[in-house]
Backbone and ligand atoms as CSV (ligand in chain L), in Angstrom:
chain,resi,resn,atom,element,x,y,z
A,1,UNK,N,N,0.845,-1.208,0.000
A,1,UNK,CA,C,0.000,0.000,0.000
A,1,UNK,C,C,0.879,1.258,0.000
A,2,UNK,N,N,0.609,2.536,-0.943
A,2,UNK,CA,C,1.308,3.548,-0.922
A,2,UNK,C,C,1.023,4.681,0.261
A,3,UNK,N,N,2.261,4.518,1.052
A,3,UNK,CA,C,1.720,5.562,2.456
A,3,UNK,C,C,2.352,6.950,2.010
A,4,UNK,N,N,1.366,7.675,2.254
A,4,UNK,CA,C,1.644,9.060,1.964
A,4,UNK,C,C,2.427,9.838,3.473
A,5,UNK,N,N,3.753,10.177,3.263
A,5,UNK,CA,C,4.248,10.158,4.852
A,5,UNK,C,C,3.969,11.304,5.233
A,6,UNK,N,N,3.402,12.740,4.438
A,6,UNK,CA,C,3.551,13.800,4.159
A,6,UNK,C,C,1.810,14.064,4.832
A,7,UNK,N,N,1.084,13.081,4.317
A,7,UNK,CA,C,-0.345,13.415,4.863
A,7,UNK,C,C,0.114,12.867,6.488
A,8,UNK,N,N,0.527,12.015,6.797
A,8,UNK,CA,C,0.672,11.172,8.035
A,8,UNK,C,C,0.921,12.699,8.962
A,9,UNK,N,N,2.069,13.200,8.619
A,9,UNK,CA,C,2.871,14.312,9.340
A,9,UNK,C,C,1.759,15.108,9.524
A,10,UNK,N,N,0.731,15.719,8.592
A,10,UNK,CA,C,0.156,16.896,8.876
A,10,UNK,C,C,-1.052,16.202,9.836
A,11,UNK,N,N,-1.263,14.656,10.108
A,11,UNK,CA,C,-2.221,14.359,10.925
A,11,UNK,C,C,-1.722,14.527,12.176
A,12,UNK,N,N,0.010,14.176,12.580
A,12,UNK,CA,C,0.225,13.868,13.679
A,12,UNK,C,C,0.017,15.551,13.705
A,13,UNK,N,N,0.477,16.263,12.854
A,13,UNK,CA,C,0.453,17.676,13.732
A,13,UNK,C,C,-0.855,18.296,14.410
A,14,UNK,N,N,-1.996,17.999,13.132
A,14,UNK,CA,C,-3.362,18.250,13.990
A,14,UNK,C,C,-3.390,17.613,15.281
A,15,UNK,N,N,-3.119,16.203,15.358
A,15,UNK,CA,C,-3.222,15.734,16.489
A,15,UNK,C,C,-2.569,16.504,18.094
A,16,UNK,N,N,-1.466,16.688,17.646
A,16,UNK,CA,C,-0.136,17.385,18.416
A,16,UNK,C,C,-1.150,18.685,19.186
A,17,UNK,N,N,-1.933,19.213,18.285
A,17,UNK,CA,C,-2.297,20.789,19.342
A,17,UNK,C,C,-3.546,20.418,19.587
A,18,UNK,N,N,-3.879,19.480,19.682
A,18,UNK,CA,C,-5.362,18.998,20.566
A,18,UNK,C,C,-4.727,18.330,21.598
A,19,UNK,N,N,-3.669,18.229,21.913
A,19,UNK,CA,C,-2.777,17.752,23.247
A,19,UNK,C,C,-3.531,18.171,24.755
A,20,UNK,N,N,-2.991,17.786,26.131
A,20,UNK,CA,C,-3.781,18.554,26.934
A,20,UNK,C,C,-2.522,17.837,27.746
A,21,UNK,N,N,-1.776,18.687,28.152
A,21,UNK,CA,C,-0.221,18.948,28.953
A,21,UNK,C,C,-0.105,20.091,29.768
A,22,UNK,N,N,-1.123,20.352,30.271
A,22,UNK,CA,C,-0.921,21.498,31.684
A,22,UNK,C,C,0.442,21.303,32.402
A,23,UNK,N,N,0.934,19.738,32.669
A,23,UNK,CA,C,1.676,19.227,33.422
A,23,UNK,C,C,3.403,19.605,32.837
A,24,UNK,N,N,3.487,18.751,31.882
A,24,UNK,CA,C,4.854,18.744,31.152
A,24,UNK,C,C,5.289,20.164,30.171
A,25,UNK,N,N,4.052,20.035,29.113
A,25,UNK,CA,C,3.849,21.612,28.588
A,25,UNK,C,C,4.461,21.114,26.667
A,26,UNK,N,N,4.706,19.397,26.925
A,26,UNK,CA,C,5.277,19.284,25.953
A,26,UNK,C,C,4.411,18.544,24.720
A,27,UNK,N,N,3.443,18.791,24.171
A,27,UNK,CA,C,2.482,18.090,23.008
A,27,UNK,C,C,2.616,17.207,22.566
A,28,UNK,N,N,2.101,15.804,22.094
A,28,UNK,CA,C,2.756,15.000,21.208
A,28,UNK,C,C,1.309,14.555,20.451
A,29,UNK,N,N,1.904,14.768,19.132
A,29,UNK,CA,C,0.676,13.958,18.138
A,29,UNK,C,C,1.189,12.932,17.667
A,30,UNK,N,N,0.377,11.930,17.158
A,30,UNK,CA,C,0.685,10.608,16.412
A,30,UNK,C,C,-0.637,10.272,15.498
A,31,UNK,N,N,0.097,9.853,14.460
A,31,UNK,CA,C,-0.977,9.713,13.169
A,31,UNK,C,C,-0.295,7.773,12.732
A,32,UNK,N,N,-1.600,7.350,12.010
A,32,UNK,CA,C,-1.261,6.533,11.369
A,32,UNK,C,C,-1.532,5.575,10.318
A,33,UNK,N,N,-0.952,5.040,9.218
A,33,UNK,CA,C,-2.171,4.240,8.410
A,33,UNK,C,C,-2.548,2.974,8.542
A,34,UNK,N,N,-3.583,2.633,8.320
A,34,UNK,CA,C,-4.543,1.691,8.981
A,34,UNK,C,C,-4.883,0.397,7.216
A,35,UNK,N,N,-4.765,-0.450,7.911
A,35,UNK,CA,C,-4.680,-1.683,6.718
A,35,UNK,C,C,-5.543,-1.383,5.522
A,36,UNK,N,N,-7.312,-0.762,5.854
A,36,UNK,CA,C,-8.014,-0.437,4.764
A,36,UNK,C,C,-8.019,0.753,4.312
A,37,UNK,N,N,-6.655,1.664,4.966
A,37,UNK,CA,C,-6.210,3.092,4.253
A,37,UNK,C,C,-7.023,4.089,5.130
A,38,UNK,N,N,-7.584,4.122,5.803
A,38,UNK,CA,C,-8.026,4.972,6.561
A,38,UNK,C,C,-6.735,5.445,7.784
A,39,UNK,N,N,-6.849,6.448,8.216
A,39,UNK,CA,C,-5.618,7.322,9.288
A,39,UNK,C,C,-6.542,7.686,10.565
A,40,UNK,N,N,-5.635,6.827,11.295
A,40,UNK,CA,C,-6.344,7.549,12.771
A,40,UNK,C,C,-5.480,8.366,13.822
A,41,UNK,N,N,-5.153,8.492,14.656
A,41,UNK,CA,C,-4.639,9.592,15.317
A,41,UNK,C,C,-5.092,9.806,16.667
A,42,UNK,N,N,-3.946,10.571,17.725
A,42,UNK,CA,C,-4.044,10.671,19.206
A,42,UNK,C,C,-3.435,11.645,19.321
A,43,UNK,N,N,-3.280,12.365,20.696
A,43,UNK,CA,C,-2.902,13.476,21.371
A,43,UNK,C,C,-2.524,12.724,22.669
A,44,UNK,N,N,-1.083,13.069,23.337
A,44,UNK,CA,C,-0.667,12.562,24.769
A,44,UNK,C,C,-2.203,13.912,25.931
A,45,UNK,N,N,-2.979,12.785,26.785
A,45,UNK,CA,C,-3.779,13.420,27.411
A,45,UNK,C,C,-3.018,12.876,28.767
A,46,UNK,N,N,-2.390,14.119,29.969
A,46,UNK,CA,C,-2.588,13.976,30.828
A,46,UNK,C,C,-3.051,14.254,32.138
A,47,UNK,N,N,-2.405,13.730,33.415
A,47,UNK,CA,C,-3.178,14.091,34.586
A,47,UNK,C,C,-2.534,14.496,35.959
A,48,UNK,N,N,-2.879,15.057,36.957
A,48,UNK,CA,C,-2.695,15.528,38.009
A,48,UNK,C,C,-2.025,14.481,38.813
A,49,UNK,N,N,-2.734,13.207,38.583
A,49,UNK,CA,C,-1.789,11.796,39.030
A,49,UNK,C,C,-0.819,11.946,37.739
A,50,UNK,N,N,0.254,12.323,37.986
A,50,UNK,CA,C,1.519,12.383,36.892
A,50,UNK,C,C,1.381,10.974,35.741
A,51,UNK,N,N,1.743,9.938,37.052
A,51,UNK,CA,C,1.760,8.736,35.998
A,51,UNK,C,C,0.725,8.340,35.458
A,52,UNK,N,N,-0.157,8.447,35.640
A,52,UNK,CA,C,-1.698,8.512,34.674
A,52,UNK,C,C,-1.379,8.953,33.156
A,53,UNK,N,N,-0.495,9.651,33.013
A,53,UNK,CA,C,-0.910,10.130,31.475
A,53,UNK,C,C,-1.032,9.057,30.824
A,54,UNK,N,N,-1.862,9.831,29.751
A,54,UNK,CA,C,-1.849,8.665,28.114
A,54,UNK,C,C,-0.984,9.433,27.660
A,55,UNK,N,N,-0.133,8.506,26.954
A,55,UNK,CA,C,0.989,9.000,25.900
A,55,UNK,C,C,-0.258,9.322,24.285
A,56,UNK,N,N,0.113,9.799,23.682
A,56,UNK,CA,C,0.082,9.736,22.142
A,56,UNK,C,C,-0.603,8.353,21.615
A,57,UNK,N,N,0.600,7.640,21.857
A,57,UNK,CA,C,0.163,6.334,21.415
A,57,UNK,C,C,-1.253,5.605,21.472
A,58,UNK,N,N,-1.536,5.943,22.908
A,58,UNK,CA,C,-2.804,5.506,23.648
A,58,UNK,C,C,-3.986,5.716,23.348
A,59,UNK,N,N,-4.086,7.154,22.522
A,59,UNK,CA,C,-4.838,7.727,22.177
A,59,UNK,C,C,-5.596,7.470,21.095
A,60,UNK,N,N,-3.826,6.779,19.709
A,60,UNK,CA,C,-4.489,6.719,18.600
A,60,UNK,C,C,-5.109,5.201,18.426
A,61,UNK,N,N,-4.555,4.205,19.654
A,61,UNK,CA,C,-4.620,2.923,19.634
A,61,UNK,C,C,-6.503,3.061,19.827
A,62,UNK,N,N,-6.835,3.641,20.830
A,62,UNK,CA,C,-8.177,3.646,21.028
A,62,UNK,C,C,-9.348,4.287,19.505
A,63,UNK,N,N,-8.327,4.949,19.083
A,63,UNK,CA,C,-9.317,5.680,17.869
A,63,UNK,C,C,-9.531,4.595,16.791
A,64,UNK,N,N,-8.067,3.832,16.340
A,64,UNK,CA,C,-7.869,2.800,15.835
A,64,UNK,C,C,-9.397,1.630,15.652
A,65,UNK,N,N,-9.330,1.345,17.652
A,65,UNK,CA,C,-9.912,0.049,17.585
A,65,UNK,C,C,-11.686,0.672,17.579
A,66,UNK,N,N,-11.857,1.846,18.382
A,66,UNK,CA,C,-13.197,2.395,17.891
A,66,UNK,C,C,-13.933,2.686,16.631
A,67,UNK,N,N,-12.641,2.701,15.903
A,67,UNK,CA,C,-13.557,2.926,14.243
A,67,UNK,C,C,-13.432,2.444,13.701
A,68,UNK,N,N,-13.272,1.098,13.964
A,68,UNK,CA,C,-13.400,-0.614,13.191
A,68,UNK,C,C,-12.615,-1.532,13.278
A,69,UNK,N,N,-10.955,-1.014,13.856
A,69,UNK,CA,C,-10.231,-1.851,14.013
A,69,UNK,C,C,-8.619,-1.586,12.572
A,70,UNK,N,N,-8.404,-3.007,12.851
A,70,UNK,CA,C,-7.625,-3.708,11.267
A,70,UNK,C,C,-6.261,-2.913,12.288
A,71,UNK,N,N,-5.305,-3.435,11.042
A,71,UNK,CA,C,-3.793,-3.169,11.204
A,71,UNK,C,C,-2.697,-1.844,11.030
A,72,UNK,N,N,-2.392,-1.071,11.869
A,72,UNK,CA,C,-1.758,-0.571,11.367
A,72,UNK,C,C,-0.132,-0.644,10.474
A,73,UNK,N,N,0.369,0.331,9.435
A,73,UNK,CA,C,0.880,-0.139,8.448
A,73,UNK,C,C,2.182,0.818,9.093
A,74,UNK,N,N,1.567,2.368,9.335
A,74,UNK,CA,C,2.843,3.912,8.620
A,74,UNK,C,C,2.509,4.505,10.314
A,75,UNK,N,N,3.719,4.711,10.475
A,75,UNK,CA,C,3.239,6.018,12.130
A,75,UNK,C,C,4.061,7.020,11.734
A,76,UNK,N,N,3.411,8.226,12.433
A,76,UNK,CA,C,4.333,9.188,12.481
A,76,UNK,C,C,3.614,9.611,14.174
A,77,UNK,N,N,4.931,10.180,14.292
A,77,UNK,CA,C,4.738,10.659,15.749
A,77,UNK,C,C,5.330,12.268,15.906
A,78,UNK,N,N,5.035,13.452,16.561
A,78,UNK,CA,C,5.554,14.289,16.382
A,78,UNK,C,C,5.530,15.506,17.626
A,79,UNK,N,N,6.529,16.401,17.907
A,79,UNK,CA,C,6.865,17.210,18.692
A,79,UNK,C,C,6.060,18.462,18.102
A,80,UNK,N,N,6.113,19.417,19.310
A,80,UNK,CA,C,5.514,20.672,18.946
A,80,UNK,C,C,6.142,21.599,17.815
A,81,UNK,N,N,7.192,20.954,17.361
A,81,UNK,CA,C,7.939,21.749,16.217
A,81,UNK,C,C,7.524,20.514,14.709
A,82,UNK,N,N,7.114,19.549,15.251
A,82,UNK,CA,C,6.446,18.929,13.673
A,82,UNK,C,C,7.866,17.827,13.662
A,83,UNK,N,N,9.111,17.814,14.547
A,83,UNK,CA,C,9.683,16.463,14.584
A,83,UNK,C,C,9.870,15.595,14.855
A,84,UNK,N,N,10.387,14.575,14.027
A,84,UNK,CA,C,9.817,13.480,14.774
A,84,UNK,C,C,9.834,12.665,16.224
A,85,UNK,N,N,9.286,12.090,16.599
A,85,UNK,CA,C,9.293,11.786,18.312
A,85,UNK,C,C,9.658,10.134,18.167
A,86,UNK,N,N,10.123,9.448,18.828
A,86,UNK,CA,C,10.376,7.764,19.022
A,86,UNK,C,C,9.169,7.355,20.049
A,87,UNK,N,N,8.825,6.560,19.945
A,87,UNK,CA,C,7.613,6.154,21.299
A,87,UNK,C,C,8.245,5.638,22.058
A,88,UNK,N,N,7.543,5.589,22.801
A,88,UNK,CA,C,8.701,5.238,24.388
A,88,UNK,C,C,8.375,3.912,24.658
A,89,UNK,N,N,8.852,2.825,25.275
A,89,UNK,CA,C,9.001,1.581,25.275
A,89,UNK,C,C,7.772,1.230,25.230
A,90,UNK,N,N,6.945,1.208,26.465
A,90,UNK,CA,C,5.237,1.265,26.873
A,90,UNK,C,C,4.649,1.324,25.404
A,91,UNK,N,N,4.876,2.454,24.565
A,91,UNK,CA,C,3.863,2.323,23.334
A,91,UNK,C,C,4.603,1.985,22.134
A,92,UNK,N,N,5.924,1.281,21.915
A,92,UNK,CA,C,6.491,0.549,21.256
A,92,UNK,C,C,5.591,-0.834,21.186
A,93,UNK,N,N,5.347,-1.294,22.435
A,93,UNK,CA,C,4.554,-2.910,23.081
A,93,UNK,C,C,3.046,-2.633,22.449
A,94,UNK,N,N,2.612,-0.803,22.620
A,94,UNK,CA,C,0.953,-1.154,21.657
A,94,UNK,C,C,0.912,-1.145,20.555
A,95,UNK,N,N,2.499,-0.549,19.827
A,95,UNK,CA,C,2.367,-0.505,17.910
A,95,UNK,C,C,2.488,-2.301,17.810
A,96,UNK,N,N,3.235,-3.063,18.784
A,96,UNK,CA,C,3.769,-4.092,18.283
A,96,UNK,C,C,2.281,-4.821,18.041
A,97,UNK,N,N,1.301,-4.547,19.080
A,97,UNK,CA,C,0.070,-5.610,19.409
A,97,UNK,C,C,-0.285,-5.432,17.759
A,98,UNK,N,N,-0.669,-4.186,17.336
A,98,UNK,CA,C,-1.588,-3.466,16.573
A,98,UNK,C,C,-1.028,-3.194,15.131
A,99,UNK,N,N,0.198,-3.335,15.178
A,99,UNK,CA,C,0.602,-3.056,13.622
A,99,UNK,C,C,1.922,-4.229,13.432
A,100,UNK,N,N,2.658,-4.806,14.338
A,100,UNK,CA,C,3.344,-6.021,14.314
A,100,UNK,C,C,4.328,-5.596,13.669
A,101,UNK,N,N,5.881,-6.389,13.755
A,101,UNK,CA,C,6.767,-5.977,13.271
A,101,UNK,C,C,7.593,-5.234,12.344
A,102,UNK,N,N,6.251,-5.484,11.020
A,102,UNK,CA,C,6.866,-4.609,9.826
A,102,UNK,C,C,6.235,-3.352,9.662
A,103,UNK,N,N,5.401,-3.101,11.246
A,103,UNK,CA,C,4.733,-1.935,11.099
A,103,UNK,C,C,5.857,-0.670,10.562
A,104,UNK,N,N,5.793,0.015,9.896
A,104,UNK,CA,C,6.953,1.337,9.087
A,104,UNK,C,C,6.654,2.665,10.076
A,105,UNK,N,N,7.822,3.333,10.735
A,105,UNK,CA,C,8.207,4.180,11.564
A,105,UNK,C,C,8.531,5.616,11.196
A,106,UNK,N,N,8.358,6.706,10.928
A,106,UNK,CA,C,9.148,7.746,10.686
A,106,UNK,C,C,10.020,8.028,12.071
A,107,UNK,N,N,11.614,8.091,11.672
A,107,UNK,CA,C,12.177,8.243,12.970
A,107,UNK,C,C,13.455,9.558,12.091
A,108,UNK,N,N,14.525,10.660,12.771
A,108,UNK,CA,C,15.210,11.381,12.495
A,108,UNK,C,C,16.045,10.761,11.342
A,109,UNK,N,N,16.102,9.593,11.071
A,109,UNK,CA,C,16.918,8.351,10.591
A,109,UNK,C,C,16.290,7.874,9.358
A,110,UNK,N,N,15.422,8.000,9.074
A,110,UNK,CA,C,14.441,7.896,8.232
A,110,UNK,C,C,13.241,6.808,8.426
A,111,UNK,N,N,12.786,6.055,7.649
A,111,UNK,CA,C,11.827,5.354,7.947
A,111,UNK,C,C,12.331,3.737,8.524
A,112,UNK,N,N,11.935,3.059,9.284
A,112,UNK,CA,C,12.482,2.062,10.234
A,112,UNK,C,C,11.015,1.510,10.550
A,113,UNK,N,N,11.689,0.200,10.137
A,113,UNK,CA,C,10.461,-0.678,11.041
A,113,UNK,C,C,10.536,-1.080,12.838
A,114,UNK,N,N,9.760,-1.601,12.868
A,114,UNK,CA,C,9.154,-1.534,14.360
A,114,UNK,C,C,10.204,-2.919,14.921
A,115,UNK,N,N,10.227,-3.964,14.194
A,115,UNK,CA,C,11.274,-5.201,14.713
A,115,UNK,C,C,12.847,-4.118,15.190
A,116,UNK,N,N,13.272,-2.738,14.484
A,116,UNK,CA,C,14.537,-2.446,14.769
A,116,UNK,C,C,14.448,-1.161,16.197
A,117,UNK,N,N,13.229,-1.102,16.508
A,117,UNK,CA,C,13.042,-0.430,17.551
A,117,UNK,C,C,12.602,-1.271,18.830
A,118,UNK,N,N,11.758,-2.592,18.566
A,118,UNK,CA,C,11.464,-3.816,19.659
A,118,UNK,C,C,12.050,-4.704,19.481
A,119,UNK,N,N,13.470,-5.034,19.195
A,119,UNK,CA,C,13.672,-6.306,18.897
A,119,UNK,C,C,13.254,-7.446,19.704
A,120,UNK,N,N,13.015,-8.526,19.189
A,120,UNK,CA,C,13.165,-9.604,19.849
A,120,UNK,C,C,11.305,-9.563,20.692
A,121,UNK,N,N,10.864,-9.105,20.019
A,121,UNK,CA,C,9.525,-8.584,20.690
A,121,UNK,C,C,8.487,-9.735,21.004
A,122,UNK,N,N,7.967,-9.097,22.411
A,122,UNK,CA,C,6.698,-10.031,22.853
A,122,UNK,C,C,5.362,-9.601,21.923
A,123,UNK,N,N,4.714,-10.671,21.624
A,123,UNK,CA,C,3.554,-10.624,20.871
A,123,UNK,C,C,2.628,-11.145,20.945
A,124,UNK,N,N,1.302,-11.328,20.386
A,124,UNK,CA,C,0.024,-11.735,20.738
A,124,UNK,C,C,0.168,-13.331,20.420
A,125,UNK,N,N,0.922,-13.422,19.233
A,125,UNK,CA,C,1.669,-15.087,18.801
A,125,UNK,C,C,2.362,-16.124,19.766
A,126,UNK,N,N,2.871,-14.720,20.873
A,126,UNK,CA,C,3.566,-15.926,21.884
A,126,UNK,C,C,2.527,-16.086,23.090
A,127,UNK,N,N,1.495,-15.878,22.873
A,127,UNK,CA,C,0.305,-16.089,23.990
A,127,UNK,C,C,-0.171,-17.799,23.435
A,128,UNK,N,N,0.333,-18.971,23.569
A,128,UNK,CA,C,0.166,-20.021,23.203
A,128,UNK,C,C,-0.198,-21.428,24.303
A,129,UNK,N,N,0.862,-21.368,25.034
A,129,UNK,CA,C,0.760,-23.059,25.941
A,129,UNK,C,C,-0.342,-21.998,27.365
A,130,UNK,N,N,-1.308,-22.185,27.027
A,130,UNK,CA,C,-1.961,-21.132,28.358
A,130,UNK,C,C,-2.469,-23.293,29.503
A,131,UNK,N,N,-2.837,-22.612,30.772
A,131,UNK,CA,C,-3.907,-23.857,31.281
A,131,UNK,C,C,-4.851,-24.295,30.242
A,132,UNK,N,N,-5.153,-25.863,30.752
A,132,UNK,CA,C,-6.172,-26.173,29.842
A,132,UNK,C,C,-7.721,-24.954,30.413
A,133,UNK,N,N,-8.787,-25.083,29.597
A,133,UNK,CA,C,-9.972,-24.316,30.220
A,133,UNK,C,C,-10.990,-25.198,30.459
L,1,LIG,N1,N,4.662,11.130,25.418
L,1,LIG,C1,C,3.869,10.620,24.435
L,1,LIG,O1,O,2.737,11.085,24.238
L,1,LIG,N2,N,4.350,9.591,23.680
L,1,LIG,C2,C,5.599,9.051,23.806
L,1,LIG,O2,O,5.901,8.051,23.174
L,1,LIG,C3,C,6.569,9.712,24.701
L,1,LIG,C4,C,5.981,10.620,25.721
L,1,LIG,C5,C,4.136,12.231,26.241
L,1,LIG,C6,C,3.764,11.822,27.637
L,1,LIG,C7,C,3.850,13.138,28.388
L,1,LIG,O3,O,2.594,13.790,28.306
L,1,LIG,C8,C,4.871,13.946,27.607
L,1,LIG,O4,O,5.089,13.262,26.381
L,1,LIG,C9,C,6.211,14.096,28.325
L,1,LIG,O5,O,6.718,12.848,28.659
């Protein structure tokens, strides 16, 4: 599928100033494309309990699975200046659930898949020898 990285960017940026960072002061948007080409998107929302925040990630994972679901493919993630941001370990583990290894990254470096940012990654695949039920 042809990802347009250029539309991605101007989503994470919409996303980015619907932020709500009283706390840190620092915005983060994240955009992304979605298996049947549709783009969804988040804003880091946080809270007075510090560690409460939702990152970015959290945000777009929920928009994702609310408006039908499927795989993501392209992320972009982005700072209040429009560059790019790395996700932080925590939402490295929700691109992995949701877009899986060859999910495609915009990083300062250029584009990078998700296996070279999680290597060796836990996944929904290794949920296997459980108790019998
Ligand atoms: N943040 C994100 O939204 N995503 C990341 O991957 C890194 C950190 C947010 C959380 C917090 O609101 C602010 O950036 C500073 O850590």
């Amino acid at each position: 599928m042809e990802i347009n990285w250029q539309l991605l960017h101007s989503e994470a940026l919409a996303a980015m100033k619907k932020a709500y960072v009283p706390y840190s002061h620092f915005p983060v948007g994240a955009a992304a494309l979605v298996s049947d080409g549709r783009i969804v998107s988040g804003c880091n929302v946080e809270n007075a309990s510090y560690g409460l925040t939702l990152c970015a990630e959290c945000g777009l994972v929920s928009d994702l699975i609310a408006s039908g679901g499927g795989k993501l493919i392209a992320f972009s993630c982005v700072d209040i200046n429009g560059n790019a941001l790395m996700p932080c370990g925590r939402c490295r583990q929700l691109l992995q659930e949701h877009g899986g290894s060859a999910l495609q990254l915009m990083t300062d470096q250029g584009v990078k898949p998700l296996s070279e940012l999680l290597p060796w990654a836990f996944g929904p695949e290794e949920i296997t020898n459980r108790l019998p039920s």
